[in-house]
ROSE-475539 format. One record per atom (N, C-alpha, C): residue number from 0; residue in three letters; atom name; x, y, z. Coordinates in steps of 0.05 Angstrom, whole numbers. Example, Ala and Ser with C-alpha at 12.3 -4.5 7.8 and 13.67 -1.06 7.14 Angstrom:
GUMAR  keza  kolnu  voro       x       y       z
GUMAR     0    ALA     N     264    -114     156
GUMAR     0    ALA    CA     246     -90     156
GUMAR     0    ALA     C     264     -66     156
GUMAR     1    SER     N     257     -45     142
GUMAR     1    SER    CA     273     -21     143
GUMAR     1    SER     C     258       1     157
***
This chain:
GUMAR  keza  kolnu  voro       x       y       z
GUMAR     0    UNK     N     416     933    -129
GUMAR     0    UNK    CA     442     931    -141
GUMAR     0    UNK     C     461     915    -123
GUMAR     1    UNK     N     475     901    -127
GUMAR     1    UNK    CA     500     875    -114
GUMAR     1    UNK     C     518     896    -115
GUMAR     2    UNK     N     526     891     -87
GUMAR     2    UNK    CA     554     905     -76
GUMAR     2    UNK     C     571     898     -81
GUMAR     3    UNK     N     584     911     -84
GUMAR     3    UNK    CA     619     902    -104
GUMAR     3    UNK     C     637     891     -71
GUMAR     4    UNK     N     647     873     -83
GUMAR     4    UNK    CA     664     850     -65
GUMAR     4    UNK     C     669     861     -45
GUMAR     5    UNK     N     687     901     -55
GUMAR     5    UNK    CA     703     910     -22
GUMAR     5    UNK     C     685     918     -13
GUMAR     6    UNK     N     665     925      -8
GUMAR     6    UNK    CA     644     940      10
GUMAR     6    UNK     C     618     914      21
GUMAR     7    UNK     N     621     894      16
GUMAR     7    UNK    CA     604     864      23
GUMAR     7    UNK     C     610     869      58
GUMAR     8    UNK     N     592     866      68
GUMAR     8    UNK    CA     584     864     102
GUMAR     8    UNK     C     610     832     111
GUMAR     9    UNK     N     615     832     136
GUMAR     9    UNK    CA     625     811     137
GUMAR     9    UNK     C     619     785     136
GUMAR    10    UNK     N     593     773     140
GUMAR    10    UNK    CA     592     759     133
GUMAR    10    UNK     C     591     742      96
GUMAR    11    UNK     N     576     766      84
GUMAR    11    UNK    CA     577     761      57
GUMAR    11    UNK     C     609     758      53
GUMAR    12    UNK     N     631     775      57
GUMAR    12    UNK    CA     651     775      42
GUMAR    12    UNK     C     662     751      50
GUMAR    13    UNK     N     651     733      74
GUMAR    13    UNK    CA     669     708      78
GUMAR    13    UNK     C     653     688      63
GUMAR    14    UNK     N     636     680      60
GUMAR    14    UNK    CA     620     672      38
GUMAR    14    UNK     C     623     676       7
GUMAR    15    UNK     N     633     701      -1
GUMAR    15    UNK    CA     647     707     -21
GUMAR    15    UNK     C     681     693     -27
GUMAR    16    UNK     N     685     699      -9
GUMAR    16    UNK    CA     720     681     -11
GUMAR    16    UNK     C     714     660     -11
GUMAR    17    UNK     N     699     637       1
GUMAR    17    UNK    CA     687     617      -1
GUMAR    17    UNK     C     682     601     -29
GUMAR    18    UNK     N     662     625     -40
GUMAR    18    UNK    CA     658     616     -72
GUMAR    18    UNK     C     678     617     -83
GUMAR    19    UNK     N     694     642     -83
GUMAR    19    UNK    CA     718     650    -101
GUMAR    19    UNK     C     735     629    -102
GUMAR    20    UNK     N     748     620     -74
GUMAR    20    UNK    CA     773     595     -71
GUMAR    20    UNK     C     756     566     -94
GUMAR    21    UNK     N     730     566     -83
GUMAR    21    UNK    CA     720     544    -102
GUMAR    21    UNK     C     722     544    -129
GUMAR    22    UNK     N     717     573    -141
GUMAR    22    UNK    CA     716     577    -171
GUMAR    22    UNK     C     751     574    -180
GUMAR    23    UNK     N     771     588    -159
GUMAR    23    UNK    CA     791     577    -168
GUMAR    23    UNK     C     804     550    -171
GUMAR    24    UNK     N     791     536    -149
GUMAR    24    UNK    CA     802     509    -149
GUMAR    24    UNK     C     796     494    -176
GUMAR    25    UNK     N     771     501    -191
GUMAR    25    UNK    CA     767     494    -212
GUMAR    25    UNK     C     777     490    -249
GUMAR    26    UNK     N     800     522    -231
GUMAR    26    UNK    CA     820     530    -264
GUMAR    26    UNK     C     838     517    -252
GUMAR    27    UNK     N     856     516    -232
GUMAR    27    UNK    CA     882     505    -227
GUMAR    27    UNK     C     884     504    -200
GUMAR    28    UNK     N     918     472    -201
GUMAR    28    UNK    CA     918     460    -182
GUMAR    28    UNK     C     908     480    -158
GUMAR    29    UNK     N     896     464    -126
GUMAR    29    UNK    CA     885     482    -110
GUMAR    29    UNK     C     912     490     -91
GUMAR    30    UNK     N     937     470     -93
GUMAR    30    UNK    CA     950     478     -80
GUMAR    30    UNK     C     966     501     -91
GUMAR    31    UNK     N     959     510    -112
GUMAR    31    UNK    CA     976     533    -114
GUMAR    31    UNK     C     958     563    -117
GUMAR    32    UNK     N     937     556     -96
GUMAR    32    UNK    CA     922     583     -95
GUMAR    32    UNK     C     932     593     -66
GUMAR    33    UNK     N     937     618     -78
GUMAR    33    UNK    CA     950     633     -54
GUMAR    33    UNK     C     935     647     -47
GUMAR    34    UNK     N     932     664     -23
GUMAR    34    UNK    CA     917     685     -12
GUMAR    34    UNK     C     922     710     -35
GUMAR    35    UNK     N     949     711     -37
GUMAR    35    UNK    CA     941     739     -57
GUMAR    35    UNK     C     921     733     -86
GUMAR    36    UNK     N     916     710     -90
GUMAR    36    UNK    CA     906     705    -120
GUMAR    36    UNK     C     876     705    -106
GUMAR    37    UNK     N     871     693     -88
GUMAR    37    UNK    CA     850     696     -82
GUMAR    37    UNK     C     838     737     -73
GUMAR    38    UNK     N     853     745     -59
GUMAR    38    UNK    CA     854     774     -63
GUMAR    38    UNK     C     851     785     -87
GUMAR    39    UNK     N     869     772    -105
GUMAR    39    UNK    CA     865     784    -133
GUMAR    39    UNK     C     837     782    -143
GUMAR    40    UNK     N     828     761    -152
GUMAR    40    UNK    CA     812     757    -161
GUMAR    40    UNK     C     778     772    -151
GUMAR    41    UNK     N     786     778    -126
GUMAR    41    UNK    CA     758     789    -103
GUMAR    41    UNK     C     760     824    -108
GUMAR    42    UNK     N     791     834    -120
GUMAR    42    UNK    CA     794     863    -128
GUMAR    42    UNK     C     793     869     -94
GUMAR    43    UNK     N     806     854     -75
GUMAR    43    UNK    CA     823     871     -49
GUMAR    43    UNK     C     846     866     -50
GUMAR    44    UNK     N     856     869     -21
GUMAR    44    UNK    CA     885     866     -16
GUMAR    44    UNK     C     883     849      13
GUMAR    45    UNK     N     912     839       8
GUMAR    45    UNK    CA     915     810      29
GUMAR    45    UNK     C     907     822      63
GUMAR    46    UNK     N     906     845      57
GUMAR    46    UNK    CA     904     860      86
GUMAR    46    UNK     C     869     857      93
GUMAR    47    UNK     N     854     865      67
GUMAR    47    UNK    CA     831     856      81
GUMAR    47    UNK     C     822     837      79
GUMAR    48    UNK     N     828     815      64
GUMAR    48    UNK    CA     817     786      66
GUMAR    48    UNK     C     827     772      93
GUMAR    49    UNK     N     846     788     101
GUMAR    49    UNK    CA     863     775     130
GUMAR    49    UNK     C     835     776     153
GUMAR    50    UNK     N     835     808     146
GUMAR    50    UNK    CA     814     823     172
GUMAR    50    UNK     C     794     798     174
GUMAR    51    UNK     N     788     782     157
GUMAR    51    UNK    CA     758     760     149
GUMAR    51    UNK     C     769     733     161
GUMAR    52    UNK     N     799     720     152
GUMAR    52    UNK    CA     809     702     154
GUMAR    52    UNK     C     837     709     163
GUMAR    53    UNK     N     839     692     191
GUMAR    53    UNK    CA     862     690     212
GUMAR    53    UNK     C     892     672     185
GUMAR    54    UNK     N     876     663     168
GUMAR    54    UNK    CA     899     642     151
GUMAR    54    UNK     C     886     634     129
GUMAR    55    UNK     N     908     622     112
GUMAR    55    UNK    CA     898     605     102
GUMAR    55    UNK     C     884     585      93
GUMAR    56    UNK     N     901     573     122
GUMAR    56    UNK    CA     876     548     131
GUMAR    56    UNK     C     847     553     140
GUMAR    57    UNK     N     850     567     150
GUMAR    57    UNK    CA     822     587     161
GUMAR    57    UNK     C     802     590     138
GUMAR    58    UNK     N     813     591     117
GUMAR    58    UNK    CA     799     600      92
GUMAR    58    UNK     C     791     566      83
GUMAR    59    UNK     N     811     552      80
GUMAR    59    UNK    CA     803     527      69
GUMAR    59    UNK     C     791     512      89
GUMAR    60    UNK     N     786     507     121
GUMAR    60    UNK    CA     764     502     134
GUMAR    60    UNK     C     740     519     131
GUMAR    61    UNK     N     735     536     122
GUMAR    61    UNK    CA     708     546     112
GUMAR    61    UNK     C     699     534      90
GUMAR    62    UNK     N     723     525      63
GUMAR    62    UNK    CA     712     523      46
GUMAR    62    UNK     C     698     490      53
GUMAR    63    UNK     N     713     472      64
GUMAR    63    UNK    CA     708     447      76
GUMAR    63    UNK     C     671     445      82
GUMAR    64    UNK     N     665     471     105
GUMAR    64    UNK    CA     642     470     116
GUMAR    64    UNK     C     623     484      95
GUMAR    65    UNK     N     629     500      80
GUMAR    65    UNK    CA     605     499      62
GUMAR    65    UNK     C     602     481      47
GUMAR    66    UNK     N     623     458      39
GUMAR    66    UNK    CA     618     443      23
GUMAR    66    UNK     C     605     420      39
GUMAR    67    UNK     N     605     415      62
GUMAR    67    UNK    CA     592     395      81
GUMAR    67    UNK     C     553     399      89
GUMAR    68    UNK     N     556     436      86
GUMAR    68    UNK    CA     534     434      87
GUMAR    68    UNK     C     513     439      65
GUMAR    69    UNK     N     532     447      44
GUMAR    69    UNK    CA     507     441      22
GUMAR    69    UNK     C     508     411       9
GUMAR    70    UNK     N     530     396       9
GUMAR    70    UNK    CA     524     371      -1
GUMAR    70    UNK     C     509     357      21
GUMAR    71    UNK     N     505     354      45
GUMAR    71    UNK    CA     496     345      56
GUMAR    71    UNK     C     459     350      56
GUMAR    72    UNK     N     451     388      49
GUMAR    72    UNK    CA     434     385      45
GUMAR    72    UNK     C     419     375      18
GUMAR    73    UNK     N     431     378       0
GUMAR    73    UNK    CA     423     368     -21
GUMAR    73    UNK     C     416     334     -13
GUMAR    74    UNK     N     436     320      -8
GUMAR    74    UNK    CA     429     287      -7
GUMAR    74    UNK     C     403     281       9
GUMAR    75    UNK     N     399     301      34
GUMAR    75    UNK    CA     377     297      48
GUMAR    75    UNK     C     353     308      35
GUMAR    76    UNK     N     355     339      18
GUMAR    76    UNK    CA     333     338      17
GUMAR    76    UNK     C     320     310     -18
GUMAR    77    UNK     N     342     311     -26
GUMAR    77    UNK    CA     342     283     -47
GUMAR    77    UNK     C     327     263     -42
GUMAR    78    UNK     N     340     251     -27
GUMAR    78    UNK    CA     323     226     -12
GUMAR    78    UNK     C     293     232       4
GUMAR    79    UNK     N     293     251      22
GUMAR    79    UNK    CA     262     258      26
GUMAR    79    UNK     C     245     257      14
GUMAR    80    UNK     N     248     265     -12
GUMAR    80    UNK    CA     229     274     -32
GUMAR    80    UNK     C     216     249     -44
GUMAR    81    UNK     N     229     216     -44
GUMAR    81    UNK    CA     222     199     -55
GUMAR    81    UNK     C     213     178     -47
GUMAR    82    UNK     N     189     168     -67
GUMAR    82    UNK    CA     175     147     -53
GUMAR    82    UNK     C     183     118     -41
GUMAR    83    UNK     N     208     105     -48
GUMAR    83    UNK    CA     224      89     -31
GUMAR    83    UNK     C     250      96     -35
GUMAR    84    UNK     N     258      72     -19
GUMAR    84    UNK    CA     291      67      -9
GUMAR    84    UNK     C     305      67     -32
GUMAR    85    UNK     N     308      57     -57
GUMAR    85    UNK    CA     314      55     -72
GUMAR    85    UNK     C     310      80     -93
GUMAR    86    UNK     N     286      90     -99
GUMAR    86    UNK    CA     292     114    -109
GUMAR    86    UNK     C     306     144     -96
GUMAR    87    UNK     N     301     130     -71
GUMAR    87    UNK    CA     324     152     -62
GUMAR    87    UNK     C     349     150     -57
GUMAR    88    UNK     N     359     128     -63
GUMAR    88    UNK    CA     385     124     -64
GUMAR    88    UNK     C     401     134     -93
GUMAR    89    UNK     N     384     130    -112
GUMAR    89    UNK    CA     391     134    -136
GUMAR    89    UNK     C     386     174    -142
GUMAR    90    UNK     N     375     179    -126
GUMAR    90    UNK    CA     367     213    -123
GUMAR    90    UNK     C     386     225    -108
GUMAR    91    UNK     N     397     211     -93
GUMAR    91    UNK    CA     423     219     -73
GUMAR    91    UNK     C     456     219     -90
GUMAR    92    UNK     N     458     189     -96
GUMAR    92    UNK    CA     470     191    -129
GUMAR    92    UNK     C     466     208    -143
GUMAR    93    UNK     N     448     213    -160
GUMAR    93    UNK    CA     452     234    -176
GUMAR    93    UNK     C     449     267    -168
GUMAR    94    UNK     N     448     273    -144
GUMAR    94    UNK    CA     447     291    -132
GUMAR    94    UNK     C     472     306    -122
GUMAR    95    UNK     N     489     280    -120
GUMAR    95    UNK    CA     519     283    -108
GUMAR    95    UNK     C     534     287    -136
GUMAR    96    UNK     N     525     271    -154
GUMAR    96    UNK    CA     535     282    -187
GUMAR    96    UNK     C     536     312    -189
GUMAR    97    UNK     N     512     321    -193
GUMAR    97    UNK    CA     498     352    -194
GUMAR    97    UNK     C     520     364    -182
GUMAR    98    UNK     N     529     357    -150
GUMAR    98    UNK    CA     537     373    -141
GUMAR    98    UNK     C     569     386    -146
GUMAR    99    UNK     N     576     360    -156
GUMAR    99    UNK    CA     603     354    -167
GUMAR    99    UNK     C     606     368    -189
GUMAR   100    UNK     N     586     358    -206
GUMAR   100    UNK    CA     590     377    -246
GUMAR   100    UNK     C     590     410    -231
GUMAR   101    UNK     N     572     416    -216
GUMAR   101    UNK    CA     565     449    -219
GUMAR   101    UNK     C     588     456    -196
GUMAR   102    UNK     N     602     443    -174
GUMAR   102    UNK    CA     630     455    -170
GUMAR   102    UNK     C     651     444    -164
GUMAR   103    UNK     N     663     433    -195
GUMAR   103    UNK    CA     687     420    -200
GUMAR   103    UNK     C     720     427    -185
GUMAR   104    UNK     N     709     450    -170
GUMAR   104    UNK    CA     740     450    -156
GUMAR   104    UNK     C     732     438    -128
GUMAR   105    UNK     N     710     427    -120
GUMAR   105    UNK    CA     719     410    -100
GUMAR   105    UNK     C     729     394     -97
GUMAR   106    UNK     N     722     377    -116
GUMAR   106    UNK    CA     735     342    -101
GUMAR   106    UNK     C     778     359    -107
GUMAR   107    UNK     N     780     373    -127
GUMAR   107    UNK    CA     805     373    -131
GUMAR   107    UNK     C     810     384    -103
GUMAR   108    UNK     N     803     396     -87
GUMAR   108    UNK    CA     812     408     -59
GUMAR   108    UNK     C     810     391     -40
GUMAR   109    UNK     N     791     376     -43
GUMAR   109    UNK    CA     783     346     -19
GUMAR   109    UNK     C     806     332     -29
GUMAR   110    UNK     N     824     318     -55
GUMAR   110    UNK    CA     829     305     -57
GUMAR   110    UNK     C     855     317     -52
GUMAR   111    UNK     N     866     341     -56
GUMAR   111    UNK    CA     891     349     -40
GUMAR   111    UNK     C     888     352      -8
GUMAR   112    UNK     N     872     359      -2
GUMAR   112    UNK    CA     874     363      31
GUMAR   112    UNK     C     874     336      46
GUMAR   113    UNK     N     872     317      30
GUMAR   113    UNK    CA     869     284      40
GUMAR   113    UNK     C     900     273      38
GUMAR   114    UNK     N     914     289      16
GUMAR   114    UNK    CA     947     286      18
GUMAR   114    UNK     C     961     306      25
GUMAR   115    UNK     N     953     317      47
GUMAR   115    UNK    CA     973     331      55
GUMAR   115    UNK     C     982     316      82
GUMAR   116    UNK     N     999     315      96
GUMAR   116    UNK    CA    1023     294     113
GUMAR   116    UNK     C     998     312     142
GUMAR   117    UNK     N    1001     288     161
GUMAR   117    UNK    CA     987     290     191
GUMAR   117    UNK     C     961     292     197
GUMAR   118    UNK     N     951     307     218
GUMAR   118    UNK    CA     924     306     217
GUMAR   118    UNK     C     911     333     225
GUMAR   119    UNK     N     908     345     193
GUMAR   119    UNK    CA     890     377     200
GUMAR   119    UNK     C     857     375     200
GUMAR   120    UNK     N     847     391     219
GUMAR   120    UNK    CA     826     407     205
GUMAR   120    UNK     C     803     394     194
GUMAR   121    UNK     N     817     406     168
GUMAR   121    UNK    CA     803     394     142
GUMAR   121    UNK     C     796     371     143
GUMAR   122    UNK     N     822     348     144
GUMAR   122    UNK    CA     814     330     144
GUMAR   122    UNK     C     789     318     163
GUMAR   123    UNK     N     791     325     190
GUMAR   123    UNK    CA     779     314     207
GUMAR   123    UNK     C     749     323     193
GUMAR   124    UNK     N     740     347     186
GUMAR   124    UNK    CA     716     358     170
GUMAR   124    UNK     C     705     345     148
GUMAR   125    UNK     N     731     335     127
GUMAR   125    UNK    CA     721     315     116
GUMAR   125    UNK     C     708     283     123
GUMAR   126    UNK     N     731     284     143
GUMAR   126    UNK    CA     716     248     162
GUMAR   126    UNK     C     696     255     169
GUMAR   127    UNK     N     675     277     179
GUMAR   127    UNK    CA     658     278     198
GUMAR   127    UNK     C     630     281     168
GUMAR   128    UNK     N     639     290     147
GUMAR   128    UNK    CA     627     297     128
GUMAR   128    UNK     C     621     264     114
GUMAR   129    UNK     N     637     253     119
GUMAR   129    UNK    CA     633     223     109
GUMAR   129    UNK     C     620     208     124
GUMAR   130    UNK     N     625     205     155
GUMAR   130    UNK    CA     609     195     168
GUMAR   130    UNK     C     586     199     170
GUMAR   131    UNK     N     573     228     171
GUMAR   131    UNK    CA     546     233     162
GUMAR   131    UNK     C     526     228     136
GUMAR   132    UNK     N     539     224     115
GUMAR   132    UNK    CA     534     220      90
GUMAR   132    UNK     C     522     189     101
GUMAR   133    UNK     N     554     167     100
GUMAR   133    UNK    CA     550     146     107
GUMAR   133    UNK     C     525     139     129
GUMAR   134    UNK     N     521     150     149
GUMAR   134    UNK    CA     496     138     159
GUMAR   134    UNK     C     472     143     146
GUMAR   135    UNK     N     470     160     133
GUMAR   135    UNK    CA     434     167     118
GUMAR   135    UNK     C     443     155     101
GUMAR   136    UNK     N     461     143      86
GUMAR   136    UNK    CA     457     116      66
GUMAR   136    UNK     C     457      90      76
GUMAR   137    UNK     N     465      91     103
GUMAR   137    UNK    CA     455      64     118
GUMAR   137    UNK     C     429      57     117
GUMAR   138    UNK     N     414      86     133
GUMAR   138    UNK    CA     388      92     137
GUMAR   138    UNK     C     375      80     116
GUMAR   139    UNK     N     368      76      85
GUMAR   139    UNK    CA     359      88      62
GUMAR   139    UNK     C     369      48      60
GUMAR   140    UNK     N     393      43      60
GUMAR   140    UNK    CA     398       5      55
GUMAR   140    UNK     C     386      -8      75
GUMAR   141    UNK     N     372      -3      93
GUMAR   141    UNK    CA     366     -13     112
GUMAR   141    UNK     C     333     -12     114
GUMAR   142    UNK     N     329       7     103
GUMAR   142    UNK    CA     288      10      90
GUMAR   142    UNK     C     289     -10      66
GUMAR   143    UNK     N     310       0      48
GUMAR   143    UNK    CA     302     -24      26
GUMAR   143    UNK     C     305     -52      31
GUMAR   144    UNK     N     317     -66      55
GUMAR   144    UNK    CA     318     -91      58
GUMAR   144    UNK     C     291     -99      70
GUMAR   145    UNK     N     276     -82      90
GUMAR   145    UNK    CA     259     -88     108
GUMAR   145    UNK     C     233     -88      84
GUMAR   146    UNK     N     235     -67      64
GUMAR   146    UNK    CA     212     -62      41
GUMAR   146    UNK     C     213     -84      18
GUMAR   147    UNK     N     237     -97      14
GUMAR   147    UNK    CA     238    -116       2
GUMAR   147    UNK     C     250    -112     -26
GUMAR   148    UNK     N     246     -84     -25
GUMAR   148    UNK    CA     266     -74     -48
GUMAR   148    UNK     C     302     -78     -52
GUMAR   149    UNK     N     311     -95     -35
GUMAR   149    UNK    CA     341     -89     -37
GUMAR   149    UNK     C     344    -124     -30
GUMAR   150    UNK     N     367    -143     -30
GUMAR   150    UNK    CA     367    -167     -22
GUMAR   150    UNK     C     370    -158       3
GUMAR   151    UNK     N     361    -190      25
GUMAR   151    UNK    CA     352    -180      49
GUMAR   151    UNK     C     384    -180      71
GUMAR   152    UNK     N     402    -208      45
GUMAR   152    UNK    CA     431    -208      66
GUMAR   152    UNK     C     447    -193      53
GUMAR   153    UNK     N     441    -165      38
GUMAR   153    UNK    CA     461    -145      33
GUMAR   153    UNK     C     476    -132      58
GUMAR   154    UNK     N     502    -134      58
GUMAR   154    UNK    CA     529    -123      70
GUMAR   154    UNK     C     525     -90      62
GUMAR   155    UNK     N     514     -81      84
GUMAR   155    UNK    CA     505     -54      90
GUMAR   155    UNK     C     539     -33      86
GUMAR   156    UNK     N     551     -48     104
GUMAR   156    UNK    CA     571     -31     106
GUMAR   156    UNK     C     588     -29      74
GUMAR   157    UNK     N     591     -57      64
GUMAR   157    UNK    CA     602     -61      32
GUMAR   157    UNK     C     592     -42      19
GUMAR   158    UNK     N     558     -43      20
GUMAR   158    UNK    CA     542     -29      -4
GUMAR   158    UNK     C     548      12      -4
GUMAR   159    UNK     N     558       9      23
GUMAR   159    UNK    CA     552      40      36
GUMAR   159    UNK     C     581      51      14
GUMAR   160    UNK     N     603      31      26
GUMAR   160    UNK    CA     635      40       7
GUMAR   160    UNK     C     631      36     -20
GUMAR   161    UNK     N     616      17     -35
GUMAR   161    UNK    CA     615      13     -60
GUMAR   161    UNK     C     606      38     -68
GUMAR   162    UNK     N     572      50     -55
GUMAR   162    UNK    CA     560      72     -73
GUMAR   162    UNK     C     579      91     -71
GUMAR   163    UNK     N     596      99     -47
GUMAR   163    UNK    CA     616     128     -46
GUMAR   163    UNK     C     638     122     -70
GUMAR   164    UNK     N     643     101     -68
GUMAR   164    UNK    CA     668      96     -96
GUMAR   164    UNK     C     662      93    -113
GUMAR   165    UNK     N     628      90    -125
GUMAR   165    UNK    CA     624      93    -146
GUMAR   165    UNK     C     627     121    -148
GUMAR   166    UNK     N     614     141    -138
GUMAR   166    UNK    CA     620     169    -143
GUMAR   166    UNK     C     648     182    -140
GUMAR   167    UNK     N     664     168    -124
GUMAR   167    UNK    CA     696     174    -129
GUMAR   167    UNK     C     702     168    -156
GUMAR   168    UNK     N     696     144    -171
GUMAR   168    UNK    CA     708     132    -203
GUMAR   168    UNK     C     701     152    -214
GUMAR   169    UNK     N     680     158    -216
GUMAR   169    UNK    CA     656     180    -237
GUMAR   169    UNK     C     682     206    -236
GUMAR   170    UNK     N     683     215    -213
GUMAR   170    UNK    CA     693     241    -196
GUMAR   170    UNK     C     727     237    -222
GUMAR   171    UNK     N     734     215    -209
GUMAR   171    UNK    CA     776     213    -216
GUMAR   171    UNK     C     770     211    -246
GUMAR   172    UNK     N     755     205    -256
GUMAR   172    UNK    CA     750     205    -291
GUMAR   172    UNK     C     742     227    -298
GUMAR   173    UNK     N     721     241    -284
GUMAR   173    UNK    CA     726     266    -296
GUMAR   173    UNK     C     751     281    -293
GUMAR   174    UNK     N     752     282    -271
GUMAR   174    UNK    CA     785     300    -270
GUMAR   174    UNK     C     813     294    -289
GUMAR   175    UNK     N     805     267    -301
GUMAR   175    UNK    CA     828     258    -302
GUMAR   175    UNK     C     832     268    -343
GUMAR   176    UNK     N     808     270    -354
GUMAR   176    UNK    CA     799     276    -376
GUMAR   176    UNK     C     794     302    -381
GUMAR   177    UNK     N     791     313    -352
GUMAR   177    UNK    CA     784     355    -357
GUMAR   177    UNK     C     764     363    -363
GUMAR   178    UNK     N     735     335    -359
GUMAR   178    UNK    CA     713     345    -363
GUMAR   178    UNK     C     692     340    -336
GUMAR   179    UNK     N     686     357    -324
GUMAR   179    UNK    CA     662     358    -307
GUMAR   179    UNK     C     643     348    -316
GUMAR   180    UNK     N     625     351    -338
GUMAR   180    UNK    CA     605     346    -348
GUMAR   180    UNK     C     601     324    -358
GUMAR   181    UNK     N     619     305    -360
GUMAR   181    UNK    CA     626     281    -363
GUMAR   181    UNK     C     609     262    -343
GUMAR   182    UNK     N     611     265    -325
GUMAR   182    UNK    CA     596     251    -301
GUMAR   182    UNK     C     569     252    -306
GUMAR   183    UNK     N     551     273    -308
GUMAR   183    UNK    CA     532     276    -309
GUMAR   183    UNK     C     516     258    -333
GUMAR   184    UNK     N     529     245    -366
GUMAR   184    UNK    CA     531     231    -384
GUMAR   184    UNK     C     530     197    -372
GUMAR   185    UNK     N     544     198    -354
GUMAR   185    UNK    CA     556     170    -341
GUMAR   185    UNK     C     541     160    -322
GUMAR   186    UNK     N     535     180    -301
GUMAR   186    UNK    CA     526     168    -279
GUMAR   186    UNK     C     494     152    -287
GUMAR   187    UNK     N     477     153    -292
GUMAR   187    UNK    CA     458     134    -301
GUMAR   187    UNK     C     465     110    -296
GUMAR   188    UNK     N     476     112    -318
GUMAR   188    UNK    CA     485      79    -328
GUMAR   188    UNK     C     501      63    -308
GUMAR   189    UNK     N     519      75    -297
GUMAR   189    UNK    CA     541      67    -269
GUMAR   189    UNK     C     521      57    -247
GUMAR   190    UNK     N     492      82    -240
GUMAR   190    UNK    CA     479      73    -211
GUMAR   190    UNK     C     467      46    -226
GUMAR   191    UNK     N     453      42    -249
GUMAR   191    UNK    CA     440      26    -262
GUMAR   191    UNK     C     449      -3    -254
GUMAR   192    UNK     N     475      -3    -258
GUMAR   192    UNK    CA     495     -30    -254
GUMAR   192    UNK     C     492     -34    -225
GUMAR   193    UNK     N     500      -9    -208
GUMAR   193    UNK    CA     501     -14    -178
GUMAR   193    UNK     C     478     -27    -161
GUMAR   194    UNK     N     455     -12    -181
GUMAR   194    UNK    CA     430     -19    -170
GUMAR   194    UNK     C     426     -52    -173
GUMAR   195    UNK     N     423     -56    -199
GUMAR   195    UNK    CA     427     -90    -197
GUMAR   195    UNK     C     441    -105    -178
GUMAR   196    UNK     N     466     -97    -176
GUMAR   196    UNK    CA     492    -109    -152
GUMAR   196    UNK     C     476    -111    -119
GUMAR   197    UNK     N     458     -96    -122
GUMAR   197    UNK    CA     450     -96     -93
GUMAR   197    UNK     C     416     -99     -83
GUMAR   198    UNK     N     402    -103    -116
GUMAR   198    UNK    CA     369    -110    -114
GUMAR   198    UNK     C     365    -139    -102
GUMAR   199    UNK     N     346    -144     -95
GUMAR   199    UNK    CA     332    -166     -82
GUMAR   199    UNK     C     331    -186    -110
GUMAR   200    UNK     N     336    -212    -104
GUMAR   200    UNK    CA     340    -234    -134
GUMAR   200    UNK     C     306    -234    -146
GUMAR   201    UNK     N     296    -241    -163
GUMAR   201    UNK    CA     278    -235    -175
GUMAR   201    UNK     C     263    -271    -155
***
């Protein structure tokens, strides 16, 4: 039997707030999730979600690092799995889709915590979450040039910002329309184009 939220061990229950903040970011804006709604929703009180989390922020740098480390594992274990550079680029793509459709209140929380004024946290979590991403897609443009699968004077660094902004376009269109599932329709056809932009000339 699953233990009901107030009686979860500590680690589960911070793991639980974790999901919860995510599932809310997904009904509405994330900046207006408060600790008590998040309380609410978990059936405690602000007193024991405190006992778990020093803040706010505290809560939204967790949610940062779970989102770092399961998108991150997903893209790796994506690309492992495939027989070249190129099909794993396109498995990493659509892997980062996946990850997006099934939890749509992230990017809305990445994309507020990227406008909020100075330099928190988060943000720095997100840079470090990018820079890692970005080198295993170096890794991956850099097999397909040597394999012959990719052109050989492709602009590594260009191709690296192009594929992340293709999944930002995908990402701001869904949000911008209210459909998650939208992406998952789209992306095909989008890496399809990308892929050409960056194959070896026939």
């Amino acid at each position: 039997m699953n233990e009901s939220p107030r009686y979860l061990p500590a680690e589960e229950r911070r793991a639980a707030t974790v999901e919860t903040v995510v599932s809310l970011a997904a009904e509405k804006n994330p900046s207006d999730i408060t600790t008590a709604a998040i309380a609410e929703r978990m059936g405690l009180t602000q007193g024991a979600l405190f006992r778990h989390f020093p803040s706010k922020d505290a809560i939204l740098e967790s949610v940062m690092q779970w989102v770092s480390e399961r998108l991150l594992a997903k893209v790796y274990a994506a690309s492992e799995s495939c027989a070249s550079p190129v099909m794993a680029l396109e498995a990493v793509f659509m892997a980062h889709i996946w990850f997006v459709a099934d939890h749509p209140g992230v990017p809305r929380m990445m994309f507020g915590e990227l406008q909020r004024p100075g330099e928190t946290m988060t943000k720095k979590m997100v840079s470090t979450l990018v820079k890692s991403y970005g080198i295993r897609l170096r890794a991956l443009f850099e097999a397909g040039k040597t394999s012959g699968e990719l052109d050989p004077s492709l602009d590594i660094d260009a191709a690296t910002v192009s594929f992340i902004g293709a999944i930002q376009g995908l990402v701001m269109q869904s949000l911008l329309i209210g459909d998650a599932e939208r992406i998952r329709k789209d992306a095909p056809g989008v890496f399809a184009i990308y892929r050409r932009g960056i194959g070896a000339s026939a």
